[in-house]
Biopython code that builds the backbone (N, CA, C, O; Angstrom):
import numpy as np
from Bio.PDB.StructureBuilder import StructureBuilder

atoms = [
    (1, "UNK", "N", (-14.402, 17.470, -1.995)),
    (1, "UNK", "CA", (-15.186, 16.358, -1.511)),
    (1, "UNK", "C", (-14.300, 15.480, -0.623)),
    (1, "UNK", "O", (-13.259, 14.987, -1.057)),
    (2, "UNK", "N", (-14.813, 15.262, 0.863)),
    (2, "UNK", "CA", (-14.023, 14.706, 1.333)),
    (2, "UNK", "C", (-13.541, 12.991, 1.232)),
    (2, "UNK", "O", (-14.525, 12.269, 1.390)),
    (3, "UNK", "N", (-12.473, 12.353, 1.044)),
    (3, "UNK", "CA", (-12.039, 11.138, 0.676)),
    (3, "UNK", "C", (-12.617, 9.999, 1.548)),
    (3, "UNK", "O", (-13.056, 8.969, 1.037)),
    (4, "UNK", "N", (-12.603, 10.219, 2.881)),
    (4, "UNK", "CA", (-12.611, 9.782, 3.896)),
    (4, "UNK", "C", (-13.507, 9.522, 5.279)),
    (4, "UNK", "O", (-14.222, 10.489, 5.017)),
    (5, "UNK", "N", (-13.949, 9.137, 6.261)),
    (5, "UNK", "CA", (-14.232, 9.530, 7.539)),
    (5, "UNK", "C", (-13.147, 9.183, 8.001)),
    (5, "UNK", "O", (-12.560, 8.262, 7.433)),
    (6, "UNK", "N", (-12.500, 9.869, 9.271)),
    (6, "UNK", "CA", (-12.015, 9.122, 10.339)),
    (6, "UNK", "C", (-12.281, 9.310, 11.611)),
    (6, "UNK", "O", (-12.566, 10.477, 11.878)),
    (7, "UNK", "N", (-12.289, 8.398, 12.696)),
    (7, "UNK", "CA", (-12.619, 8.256, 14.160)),
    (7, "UNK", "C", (-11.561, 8.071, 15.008)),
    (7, "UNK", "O", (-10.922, 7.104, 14.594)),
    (8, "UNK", "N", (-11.031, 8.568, 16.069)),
    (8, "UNK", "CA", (-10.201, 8.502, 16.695)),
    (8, "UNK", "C", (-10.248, 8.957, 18.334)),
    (8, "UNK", "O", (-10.865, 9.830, 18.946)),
    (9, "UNK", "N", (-9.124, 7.749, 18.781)),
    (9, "UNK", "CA", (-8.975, 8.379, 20.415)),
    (9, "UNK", "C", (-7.595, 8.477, 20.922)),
    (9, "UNK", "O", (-6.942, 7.482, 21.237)),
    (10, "UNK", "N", (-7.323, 9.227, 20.970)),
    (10, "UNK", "CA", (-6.054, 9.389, 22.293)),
    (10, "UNK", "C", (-5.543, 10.605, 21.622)),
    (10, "UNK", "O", (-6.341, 11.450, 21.215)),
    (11, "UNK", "N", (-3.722, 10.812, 21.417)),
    (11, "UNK", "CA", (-3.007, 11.818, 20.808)),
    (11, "UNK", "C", (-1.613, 11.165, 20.019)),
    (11, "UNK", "O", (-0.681, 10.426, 20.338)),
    (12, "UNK", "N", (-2.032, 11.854, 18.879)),
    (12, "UNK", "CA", (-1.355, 11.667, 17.959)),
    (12, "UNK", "C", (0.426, 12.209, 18.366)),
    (12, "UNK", "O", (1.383, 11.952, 17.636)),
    (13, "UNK", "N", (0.498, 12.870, 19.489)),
    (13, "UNK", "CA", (1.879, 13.524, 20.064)),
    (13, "UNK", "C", (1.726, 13.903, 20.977)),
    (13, "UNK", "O", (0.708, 14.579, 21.124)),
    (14, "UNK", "N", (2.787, 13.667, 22.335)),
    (14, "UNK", "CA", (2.902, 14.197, 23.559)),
    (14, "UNK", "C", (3.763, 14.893, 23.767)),
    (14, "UNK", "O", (4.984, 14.787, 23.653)),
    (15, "UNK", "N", (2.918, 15.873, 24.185)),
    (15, "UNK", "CA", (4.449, 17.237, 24.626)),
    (15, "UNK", "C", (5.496, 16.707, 25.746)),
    (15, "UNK", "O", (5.497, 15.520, 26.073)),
    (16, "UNK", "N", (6.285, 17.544, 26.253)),
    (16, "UNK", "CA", (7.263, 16.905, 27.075)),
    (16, "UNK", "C", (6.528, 16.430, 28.318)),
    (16, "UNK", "O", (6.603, 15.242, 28.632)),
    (17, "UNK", "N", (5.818, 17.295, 29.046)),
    (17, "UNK", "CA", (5.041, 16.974, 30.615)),
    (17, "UNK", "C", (4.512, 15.734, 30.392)),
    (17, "UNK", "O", (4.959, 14.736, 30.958)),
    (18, "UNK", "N", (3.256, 15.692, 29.327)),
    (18, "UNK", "CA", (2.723, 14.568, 28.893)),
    (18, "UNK", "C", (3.546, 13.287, 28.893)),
    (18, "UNK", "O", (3.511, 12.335, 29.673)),
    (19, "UNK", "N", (4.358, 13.528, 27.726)),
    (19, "UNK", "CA", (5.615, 12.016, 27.860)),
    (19, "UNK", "C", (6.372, 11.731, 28.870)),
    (19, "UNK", "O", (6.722, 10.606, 29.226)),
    (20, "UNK", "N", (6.587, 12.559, 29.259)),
    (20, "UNK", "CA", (7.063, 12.185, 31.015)),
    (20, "UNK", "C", (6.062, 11.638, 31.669)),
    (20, "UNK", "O", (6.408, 10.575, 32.184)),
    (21, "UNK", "N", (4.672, 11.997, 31.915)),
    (21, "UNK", "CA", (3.899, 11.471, 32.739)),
    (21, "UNK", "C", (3.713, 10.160, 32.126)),
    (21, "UNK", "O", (3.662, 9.215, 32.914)),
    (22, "UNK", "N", (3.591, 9.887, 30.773)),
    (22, "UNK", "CA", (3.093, 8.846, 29.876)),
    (22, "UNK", "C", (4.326, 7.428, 30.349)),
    (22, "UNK", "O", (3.826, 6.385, 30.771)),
    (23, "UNK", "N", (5.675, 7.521, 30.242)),
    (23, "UNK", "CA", (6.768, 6.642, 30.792)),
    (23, "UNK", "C", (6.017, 6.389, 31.869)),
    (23, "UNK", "O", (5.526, 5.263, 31.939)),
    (24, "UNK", "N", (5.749, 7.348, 32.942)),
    (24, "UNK", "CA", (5.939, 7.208, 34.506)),
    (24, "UNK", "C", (4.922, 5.874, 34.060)),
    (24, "UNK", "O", (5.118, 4.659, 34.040)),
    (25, "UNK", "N", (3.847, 6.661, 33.745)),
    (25, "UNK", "CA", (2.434, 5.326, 34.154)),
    (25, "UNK", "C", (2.758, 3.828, 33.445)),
    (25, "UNK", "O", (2.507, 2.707, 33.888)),
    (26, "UNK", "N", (3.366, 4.196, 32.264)),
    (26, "UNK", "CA", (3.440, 2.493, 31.541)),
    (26, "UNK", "C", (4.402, 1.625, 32.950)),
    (26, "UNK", "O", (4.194, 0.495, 33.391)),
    (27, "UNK", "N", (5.293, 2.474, 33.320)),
    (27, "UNK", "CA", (6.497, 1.117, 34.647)),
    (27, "UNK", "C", (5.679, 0.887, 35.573)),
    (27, "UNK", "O", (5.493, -0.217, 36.086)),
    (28, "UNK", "N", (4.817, 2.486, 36.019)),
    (28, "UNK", "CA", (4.191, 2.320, 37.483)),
    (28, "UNK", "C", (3.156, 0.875, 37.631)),
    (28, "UNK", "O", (2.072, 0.680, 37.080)),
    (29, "UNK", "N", (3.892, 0.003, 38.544)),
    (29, "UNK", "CA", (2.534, -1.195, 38.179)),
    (29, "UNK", "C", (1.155, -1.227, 38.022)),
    (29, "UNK", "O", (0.615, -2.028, 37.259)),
    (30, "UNK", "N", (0.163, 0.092, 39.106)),
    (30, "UNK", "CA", (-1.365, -0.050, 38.683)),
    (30, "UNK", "C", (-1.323, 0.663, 37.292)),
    (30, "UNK", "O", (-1.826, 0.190, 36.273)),
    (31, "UNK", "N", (-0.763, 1.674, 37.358)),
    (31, "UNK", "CA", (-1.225, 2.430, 35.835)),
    (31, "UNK", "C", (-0.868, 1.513, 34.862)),
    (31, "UNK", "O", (-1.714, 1.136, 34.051)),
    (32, "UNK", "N", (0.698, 0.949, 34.822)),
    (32, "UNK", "CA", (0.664, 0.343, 33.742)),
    (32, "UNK", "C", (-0.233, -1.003, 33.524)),
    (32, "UNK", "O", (-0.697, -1.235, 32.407)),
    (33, "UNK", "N", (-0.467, -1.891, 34.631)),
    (33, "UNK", "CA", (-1.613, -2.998, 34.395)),
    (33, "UNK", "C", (-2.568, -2.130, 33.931)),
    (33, "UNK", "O", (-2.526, -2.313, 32.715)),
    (34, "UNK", "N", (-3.372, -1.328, 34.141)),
    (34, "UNK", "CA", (-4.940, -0.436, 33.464)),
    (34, "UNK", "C", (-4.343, 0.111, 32.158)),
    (34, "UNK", "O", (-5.233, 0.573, 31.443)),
    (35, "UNK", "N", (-3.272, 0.192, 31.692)),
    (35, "UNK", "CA", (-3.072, 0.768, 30.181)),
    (35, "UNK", "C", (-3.224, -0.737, 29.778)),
    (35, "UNK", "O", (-4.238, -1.216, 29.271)),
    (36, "UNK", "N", (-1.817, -1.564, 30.142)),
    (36, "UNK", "CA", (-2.083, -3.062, 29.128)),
    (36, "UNK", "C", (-3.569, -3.529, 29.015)),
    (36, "UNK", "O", (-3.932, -3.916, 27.904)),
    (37, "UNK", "N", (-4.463, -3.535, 30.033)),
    (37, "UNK", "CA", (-6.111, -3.641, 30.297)),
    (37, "UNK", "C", (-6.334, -3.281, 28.884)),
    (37, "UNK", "O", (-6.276, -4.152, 28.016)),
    (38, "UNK", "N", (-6.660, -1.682, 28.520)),
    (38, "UNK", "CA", (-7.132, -0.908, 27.913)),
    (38, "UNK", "C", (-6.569, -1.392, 26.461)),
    (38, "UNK", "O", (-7.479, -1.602, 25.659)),
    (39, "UNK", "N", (-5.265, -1.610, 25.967)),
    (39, "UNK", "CA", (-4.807, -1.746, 25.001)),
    (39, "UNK", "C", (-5.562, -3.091, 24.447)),
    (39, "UNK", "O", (-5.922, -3.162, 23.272)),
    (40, "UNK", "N", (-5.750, -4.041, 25.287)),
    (40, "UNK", "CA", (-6.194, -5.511, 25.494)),
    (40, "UNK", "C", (-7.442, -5.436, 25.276)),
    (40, "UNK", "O", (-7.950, -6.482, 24.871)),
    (41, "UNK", "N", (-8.416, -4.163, 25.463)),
    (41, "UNK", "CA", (-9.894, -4.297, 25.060)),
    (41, "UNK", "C", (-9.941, -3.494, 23.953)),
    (41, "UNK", "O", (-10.858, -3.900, 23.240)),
    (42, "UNK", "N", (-9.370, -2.511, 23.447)),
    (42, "UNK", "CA", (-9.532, -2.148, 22.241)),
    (42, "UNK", "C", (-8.883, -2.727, 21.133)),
    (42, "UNK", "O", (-9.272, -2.334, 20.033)),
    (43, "UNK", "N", (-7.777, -3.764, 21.173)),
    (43, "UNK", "CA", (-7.397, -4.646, 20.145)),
    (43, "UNK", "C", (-8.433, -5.787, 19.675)),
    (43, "UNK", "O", (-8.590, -6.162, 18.513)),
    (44, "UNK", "N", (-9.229, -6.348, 21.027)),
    (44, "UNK", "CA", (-10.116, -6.950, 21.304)),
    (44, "UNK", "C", (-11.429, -6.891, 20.341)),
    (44, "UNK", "O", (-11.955, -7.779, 19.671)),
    (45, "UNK", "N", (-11.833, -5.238, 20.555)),
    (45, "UNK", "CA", (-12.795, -4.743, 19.426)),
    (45, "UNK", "C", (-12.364, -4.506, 18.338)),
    (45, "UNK", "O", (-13.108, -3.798, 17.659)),
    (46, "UNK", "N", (-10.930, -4.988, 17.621)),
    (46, "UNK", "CA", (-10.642, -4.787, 16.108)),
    (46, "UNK", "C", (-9.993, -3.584, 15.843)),
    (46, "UNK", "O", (-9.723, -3.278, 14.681)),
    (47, "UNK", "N", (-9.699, -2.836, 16.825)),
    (47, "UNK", "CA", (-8.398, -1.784, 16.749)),
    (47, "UNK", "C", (-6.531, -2.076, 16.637)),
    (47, "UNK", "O", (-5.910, -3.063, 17.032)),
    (48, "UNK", "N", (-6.201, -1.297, 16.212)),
    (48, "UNK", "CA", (-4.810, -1.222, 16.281)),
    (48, "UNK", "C", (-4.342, -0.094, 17.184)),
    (48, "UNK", "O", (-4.468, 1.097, 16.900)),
    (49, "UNK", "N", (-3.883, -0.486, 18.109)),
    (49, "UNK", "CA", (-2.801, 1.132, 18.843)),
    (49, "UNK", "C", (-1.556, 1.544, 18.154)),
    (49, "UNK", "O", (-0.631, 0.821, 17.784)),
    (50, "UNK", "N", (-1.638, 2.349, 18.084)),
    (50, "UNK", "CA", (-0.726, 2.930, 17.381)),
    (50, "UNK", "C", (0.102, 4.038, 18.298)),
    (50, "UNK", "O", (-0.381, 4.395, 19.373)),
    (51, "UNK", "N", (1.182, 4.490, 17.900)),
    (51, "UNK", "CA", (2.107, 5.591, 18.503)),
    (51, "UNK", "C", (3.468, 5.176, 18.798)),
    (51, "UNK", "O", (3.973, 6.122, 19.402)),
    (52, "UNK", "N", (4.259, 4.302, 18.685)),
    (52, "UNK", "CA", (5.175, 3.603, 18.942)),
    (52, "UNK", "C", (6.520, 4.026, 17.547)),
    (52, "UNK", "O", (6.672, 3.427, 16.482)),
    (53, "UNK", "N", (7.115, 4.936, 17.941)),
    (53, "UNK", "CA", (7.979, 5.654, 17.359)),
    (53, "UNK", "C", (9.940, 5.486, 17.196)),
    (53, "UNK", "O", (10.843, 5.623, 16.370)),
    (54, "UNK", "N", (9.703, 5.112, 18.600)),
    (54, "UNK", "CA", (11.286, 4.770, 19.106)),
    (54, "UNK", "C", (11.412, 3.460, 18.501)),
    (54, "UNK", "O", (10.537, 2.637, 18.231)),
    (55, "UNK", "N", (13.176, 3.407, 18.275)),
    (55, "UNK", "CA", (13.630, 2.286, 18.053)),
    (55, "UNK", "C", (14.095, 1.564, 19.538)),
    (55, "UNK", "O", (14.413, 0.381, 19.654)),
    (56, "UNK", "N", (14.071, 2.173, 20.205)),
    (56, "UNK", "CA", (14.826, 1.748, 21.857)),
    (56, "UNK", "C", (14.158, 2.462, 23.080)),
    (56, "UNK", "O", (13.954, 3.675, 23.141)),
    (57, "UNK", "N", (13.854, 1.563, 24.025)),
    (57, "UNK", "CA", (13.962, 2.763, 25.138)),
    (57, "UNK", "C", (14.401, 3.388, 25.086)),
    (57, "UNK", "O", (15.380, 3.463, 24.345)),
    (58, "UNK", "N", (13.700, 4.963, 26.390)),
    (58, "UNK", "CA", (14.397, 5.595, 26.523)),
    (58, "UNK", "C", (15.653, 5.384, 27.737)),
    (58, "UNK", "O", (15.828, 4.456, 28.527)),
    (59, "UNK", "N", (16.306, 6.458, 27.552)),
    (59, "UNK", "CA", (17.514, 6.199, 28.591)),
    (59, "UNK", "C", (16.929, 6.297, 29.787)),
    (59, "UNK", "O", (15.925, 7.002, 29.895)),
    (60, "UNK", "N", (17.574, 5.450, 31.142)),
    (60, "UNK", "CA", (16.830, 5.815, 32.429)),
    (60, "UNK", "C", (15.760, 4.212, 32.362)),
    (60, "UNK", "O", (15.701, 3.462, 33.337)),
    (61, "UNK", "N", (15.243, 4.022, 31.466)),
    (61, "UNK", "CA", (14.007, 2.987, 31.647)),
    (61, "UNK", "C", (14.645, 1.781, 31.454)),
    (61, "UNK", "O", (15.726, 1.861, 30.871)),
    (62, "UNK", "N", (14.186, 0.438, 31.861)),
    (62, "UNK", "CA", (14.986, -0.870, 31.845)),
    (62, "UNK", "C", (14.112, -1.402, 30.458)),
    (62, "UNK", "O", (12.895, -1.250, 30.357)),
    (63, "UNK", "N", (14.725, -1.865, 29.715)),
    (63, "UNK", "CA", (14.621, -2.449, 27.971)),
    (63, "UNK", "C", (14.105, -3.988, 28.625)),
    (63, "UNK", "O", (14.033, -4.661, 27.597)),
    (64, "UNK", "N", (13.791, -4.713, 29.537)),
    (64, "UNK", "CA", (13.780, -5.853, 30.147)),
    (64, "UNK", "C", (12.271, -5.237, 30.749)),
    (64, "UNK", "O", (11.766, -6.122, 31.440)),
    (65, "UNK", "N", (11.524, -4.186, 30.712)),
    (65, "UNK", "CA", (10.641, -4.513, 31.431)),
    (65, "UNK", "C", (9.637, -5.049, 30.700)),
    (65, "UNK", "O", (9.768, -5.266, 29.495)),
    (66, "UNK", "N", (8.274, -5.375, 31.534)),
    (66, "UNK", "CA", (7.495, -5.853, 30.766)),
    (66, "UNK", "C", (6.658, -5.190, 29.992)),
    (66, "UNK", "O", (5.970, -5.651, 29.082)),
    (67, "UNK", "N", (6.734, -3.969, 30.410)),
    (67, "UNK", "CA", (5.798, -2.840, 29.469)),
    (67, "UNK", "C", (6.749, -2.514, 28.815)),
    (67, "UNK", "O", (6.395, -1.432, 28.347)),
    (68, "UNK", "N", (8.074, -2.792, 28.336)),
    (68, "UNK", "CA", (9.284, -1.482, 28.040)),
    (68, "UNK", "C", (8.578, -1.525, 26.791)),
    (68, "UNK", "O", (8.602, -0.393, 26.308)),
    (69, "UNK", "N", (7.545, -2.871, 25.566)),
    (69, "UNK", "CA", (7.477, -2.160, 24.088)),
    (69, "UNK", "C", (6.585, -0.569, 24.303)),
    (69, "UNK", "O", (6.700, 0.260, 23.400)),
    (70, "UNK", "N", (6.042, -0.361, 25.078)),
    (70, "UNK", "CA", (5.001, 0.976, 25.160)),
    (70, "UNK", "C", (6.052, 2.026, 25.493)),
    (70, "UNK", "O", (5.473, 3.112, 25.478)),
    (71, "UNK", "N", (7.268, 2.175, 25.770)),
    (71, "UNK", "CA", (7.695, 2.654, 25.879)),
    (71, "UNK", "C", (8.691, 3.751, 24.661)),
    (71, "UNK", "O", (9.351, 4.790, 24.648)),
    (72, "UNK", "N", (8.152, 2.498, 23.632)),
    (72, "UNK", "CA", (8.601, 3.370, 22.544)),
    (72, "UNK", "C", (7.573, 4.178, 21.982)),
    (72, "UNK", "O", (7.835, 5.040, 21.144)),
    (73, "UNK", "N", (6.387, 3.946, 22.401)),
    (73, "UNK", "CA", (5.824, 5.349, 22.092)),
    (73, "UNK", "C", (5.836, 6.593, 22.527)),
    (73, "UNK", "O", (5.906, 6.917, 23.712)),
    (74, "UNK", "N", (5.767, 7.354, 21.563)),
    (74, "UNK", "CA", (5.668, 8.648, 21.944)),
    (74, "UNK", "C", (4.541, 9.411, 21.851)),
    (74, "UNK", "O", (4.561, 10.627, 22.041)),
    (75, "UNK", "N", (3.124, 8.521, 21.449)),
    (75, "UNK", "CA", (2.089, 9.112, 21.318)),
    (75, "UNK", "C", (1.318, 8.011, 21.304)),
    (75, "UNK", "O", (1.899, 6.931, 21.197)),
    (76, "UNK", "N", (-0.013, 8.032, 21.399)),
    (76, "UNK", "CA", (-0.507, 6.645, 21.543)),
    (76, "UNK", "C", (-2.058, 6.970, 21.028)),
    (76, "UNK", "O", (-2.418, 8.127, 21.241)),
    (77, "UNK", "N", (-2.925, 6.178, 20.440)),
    (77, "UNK", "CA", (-4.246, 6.491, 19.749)),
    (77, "UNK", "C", (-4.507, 5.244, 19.071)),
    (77, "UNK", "O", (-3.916, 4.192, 18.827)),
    (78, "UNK", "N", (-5.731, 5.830, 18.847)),
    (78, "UNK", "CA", (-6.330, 4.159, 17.555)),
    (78, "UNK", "C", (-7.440, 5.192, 17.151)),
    (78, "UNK", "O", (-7.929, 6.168, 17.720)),
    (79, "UNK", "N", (-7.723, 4.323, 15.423)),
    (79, "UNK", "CA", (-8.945, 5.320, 15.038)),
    (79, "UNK", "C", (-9.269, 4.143, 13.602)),
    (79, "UNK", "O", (-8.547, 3.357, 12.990)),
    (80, "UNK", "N", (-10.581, 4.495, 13.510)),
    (80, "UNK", "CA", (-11.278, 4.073, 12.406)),
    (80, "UNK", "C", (-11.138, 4.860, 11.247)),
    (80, "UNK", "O", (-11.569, 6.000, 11.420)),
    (81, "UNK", "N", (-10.630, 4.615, 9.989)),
    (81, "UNK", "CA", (-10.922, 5.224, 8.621)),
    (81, "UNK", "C", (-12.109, 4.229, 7.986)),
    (81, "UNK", "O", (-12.112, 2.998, 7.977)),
    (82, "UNK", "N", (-13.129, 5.161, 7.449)),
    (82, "UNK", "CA", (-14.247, 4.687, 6.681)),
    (82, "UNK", "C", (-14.486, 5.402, 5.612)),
    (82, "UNK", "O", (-13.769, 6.402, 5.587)),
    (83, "UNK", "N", (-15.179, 5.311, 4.735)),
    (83, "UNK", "CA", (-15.293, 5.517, 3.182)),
    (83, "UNK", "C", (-16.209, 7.483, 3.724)),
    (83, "UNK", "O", (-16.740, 7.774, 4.796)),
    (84, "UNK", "N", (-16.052, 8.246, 2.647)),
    (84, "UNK", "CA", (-17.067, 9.082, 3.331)),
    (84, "UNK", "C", (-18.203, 9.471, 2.907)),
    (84, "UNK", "O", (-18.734, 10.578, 2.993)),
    (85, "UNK", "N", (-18.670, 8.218, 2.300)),
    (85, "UNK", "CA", (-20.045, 8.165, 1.810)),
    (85, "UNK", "C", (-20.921, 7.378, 3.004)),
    (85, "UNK", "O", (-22.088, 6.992, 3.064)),
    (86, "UNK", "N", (-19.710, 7.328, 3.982)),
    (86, "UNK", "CA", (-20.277, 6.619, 5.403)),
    (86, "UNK", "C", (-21.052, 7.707, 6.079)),
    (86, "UNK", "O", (-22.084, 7.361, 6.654)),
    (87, "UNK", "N", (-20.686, 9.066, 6.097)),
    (87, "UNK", "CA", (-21.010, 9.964, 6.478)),
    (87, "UNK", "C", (-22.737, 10.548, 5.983)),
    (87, "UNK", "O", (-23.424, 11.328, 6.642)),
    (88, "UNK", "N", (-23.066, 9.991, 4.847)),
    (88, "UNK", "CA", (-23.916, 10.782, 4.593)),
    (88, "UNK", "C", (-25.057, 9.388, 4.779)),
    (88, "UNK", "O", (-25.979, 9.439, 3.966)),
    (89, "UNK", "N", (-25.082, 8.495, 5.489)),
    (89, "UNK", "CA", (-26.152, 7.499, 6.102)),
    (89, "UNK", "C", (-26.519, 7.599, 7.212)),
    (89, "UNK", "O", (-25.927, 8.147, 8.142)),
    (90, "UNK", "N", (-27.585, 7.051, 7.217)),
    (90, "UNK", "CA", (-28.310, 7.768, 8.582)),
    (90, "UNK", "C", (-27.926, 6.625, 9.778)),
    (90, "UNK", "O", (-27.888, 7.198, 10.866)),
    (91, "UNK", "N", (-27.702, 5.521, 9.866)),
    (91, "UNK", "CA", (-26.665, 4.915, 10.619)),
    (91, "UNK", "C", (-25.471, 5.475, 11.031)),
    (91, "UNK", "O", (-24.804, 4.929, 11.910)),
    (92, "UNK", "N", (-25.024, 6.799, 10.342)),
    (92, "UNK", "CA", (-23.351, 7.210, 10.555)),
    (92, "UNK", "C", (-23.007, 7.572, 12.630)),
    (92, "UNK", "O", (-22.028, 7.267, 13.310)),
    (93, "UNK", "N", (-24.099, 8.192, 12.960)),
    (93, "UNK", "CA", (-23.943, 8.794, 13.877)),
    (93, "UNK", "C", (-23.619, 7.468, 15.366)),
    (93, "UNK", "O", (-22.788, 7.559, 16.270)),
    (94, "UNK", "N", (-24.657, 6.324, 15.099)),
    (94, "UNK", "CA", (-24.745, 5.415, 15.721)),
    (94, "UNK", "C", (-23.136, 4.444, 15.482)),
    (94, "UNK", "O", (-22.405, 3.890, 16.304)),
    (95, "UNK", "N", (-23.070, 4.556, 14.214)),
    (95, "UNK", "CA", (-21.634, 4.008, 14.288)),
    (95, "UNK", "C", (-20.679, 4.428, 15.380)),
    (95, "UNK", "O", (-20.149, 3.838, 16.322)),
    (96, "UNK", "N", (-20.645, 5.977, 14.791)),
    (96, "UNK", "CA", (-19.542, 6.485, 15.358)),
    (96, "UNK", "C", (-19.615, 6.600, 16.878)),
    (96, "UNK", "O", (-18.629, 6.811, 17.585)),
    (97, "UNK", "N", (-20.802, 6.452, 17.302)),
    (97, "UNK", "CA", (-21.210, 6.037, 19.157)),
    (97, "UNK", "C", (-20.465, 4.890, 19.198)),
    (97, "UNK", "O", (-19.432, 5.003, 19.857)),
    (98, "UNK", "N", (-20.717, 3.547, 18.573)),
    (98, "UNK", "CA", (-20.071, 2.517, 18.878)),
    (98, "UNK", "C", (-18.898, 2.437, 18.865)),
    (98, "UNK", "O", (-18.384, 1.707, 19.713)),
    (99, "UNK", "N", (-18.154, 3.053, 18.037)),
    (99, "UNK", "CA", (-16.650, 3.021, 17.653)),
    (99, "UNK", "C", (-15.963, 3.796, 18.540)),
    (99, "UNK", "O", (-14.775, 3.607, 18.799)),
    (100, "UNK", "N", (-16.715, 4.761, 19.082)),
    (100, "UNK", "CA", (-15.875, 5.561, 20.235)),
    (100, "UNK", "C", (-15.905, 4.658, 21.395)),
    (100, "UNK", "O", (-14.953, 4.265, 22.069)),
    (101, "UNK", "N", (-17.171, 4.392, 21.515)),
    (101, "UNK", "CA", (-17.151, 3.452, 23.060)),
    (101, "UNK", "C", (-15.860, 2.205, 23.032)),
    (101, "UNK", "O", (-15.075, 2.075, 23.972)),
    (102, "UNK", "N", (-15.821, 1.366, 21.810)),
    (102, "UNK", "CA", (-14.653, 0.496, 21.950)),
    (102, "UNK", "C", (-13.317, 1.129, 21.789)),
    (102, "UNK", "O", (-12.290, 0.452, 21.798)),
    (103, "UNK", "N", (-13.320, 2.415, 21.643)),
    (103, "UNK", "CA", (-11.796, 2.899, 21.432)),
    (103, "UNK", "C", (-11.623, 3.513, 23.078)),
    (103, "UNK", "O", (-10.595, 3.447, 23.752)),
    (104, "UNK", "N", (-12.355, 3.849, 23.307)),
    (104, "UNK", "CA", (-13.008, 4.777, 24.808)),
    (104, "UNK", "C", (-11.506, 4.526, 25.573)),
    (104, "UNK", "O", (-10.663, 5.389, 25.818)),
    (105, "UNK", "N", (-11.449, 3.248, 25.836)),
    (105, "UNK", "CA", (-10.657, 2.483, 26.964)),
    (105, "UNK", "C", (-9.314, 3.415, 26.993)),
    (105, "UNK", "O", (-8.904, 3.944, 28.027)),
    (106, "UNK", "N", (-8.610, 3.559, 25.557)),
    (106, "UNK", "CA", (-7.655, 3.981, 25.560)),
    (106, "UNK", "C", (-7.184, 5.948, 26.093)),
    (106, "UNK", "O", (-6.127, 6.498, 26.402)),
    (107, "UNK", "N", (-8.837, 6.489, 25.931)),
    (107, "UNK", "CA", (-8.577, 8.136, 25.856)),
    (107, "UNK", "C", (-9.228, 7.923, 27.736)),
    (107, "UNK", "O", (-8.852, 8.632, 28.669)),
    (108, "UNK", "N", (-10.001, 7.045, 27.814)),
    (108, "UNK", "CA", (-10.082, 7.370, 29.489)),
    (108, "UNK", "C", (-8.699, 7.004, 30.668)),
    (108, "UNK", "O", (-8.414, 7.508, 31.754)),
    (109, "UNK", "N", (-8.114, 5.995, 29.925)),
    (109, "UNK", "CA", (-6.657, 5.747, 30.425)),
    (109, "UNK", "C", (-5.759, 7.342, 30.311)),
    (109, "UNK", "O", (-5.294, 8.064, 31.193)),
    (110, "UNK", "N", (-5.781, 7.459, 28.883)),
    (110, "UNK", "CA", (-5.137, 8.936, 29.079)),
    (110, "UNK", "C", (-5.441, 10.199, 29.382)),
    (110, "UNK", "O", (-4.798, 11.230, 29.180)),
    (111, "UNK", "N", (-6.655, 9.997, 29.971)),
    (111, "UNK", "CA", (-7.316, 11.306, 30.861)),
    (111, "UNK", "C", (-6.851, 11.099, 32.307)),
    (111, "UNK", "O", (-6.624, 12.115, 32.963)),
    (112, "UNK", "N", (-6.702, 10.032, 32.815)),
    (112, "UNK", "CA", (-6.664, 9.707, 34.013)),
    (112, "UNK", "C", (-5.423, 9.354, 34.213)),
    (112, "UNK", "O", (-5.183, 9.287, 35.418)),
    (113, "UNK", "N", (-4.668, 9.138, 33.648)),
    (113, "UNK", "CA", (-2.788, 9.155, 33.852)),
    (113, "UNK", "C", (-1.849, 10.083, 33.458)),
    (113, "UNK", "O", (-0.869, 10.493, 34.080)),
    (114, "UNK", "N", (-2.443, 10.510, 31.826)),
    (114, "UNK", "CA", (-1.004, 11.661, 31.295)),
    (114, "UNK", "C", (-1.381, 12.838, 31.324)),
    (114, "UNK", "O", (-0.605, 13.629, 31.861)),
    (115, "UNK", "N", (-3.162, 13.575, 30.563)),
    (115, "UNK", "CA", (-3.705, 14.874, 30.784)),
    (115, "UNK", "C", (-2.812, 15.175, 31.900)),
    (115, "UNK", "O", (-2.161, 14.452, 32.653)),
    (116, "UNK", "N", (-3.016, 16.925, 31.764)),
    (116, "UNK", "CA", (-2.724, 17.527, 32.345)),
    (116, "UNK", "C", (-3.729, 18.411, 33.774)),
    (116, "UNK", "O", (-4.420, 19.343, 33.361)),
    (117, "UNK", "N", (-3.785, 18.189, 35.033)),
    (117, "UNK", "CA", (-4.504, 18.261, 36.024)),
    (117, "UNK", "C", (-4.966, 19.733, 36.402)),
    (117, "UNK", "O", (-5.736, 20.001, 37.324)),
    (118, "UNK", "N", (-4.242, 20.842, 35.351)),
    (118, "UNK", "CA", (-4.827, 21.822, 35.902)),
    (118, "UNK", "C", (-5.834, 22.590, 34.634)),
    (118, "UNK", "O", (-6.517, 23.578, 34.902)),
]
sb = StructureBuilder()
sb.init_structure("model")
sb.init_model(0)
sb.init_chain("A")
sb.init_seg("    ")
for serial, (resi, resn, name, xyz) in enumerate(atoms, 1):
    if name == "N":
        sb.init_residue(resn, " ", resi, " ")
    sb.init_atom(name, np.array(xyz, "f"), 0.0, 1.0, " ", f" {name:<3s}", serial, name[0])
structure = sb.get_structure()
């Protein structure tokens, strides 16, 4: 019997291409203003981001920038845990519409900066 629901957006781990692309966009100024955006509307709706692993930048990146805390992630996501007797109400489905749409911000940021293009 399962314990739980959970809801989630982004990735729990970035391979190397990914985390490379993921640095580039947090310094690059438009990408990184549209991630802080994104982080800023899903905290907004009562999320936590999560993925932030490092104790330090990495080497190469300036510890002084203004994005450098995102930089300690190495994976980045937010997600809802709910009871999983949530699951078996007929509201469940509509929830989980809503809960994606306010997490949204963060997996359309990472479709459009770190995914991979081919």
């Amino acid at each position: 019997m399962p314990q739980a629901t959970l809801l989630g957006v982004g990735m729990h781990f970035f391979p190397k291409p990914e985390l490379d692309r993921f640095r580039k966009a947090v310094v690059d100024p438009r990408a990184g203003r549209a991630l802080a955006k994104a982080i800023g509307e899903v905290e907004k709706a009562g999320y936590e981001v999560e993925g932030a692993s490092r104790k330090s930048v990495p080497r190469g990146y300036d510890p002084g920038h203004d994005r450098a805390g995102l930089l300690l992630h190495e994976a980045l996501w937010c997600d809802h845990e709910g009871p999983a007797t949530a699951a078996g109400m007929a509201a469940f489905v509509d929830e989980c519409a809503e809960r994606a749409r306010d997490m949204w911000p963060i997996g359309k940021w990472l479709l459009a900066e770190v995914a991979p293009t081919t």
